[in-house]
C-alpha positions as CSV (number, residue, x, y, z in Angstrom):
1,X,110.8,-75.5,25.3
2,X,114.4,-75.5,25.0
3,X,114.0,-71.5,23.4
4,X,111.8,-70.5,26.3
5,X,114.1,-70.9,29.2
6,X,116.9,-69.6,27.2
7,X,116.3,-66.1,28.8
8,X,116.2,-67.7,32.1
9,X,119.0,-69.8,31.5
10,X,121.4,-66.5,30.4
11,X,120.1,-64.7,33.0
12,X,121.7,-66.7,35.7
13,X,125.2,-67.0,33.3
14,X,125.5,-63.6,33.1
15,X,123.6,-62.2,36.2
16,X,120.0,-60.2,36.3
17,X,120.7,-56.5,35.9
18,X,125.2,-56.7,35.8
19,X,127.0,-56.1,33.3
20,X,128.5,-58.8,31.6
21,X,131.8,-59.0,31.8
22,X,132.4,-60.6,28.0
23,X,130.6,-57.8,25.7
24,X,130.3,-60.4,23.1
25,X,127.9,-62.2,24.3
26,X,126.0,-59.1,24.8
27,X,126.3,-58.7,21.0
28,X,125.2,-62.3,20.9
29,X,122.1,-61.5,22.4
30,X,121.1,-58.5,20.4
31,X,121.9,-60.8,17.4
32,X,119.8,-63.4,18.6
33,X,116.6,-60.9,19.2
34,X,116.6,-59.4,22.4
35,X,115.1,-55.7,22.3
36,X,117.6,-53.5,23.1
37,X,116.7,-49.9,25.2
38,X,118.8,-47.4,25.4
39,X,118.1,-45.0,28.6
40,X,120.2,-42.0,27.5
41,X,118.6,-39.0,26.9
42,X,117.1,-38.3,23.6
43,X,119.6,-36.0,22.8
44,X,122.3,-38.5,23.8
45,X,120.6,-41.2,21.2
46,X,119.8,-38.6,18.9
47,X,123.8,-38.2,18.6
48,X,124.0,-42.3,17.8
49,X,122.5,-45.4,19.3
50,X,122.3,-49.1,18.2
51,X,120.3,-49.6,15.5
52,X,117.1,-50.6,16.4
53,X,117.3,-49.5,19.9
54,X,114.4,-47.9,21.7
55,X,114.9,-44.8,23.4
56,X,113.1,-44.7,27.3
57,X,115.0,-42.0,28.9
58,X,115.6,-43.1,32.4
59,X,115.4,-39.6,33.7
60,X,111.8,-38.9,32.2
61,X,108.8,-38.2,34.3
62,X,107.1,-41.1,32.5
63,X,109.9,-43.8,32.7
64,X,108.1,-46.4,35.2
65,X,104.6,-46.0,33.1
66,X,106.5,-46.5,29.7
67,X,108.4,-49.8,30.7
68,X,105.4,-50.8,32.9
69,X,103.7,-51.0,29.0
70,X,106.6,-53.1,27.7
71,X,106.1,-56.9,27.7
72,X,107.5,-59.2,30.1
73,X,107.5,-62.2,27.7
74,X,110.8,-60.4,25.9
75,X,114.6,-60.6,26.8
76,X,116.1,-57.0,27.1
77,X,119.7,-56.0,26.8
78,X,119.7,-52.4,28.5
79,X,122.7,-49.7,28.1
80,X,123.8,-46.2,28.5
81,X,127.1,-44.0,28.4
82,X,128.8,-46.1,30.8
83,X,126.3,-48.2,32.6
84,X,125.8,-47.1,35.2
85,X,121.8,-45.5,34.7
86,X,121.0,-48.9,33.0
87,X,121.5,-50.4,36.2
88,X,118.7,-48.1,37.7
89,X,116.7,-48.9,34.8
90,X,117.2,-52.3,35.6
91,X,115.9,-52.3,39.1
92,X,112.9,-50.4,37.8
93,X,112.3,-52.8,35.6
94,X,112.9,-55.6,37.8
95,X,110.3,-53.5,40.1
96,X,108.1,-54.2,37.8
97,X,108.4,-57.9,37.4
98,X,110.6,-58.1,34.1
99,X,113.0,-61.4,34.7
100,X,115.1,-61.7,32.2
101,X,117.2,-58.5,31.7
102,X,120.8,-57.4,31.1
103,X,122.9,-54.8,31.7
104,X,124.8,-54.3,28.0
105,X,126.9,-51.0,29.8
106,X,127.8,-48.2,27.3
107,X,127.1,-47.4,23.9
108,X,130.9,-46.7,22.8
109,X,131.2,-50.6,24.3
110,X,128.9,-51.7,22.2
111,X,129.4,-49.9,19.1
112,X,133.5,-51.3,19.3
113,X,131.6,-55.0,19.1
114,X,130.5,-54.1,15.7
115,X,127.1,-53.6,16.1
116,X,125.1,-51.4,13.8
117,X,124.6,-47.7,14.9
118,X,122.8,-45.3,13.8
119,X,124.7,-41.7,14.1
């Protein structure tokens, strides 16, 4: 039970859809298994992402139907170049009825926590 409500639980510590103001424990997540998506465009991944990222780039036609097919049982750490489009993709996604979502802000951020990239 106690694994269940951890999403729900972090989402109120660090706030649905803002970015947390320690990137740790946005690295803490990712460690622990939250999907991370990347909403960059394919050429901006293409150039280097976190490794295992999925690219959905927010300013696709098909954004909304391709994170309407995502599941909603998942914890999601969302990021860009700076931030500020994963908070869009946030509010599409909370739209949608995903709860337990976070805004990990830029790539160069994330990639200084040590994280594995792919360039």
């Amino acid at each position: 039970m106690r694994i269940l409500l951890l999403p729900f639980l972090l989402v109120g510590l660090l706030g649905l859809g803002a970015c947390a103001e320690d990137t740790s424990e946005i690295g803490r997540l990712i460690d622990r298994g939250a999907t991370v998506l990347d909403v960059r465009t394919p050429e901006e991944y293409a150039a280097g992402h976190i490794d295992g990222a999925a690219n959905l780039d927010l300013g696709a036609e098909d954004f909304r139907d391709r994170v309407d097919e995502l599941p909603r049982d998942t914890y999601y750490v969302v990021y860009c170049a700076s931030g500020a489009r994963a908070t869009r993709a946030i509010e599409v996604m909370r739209g949608l009825g995903f709860g337990s979502v976070v805004n990990g802000g830029g790539y160069d951020a994330l990639a200084d926590l040590g994280l594995p990239t792919t360039e």
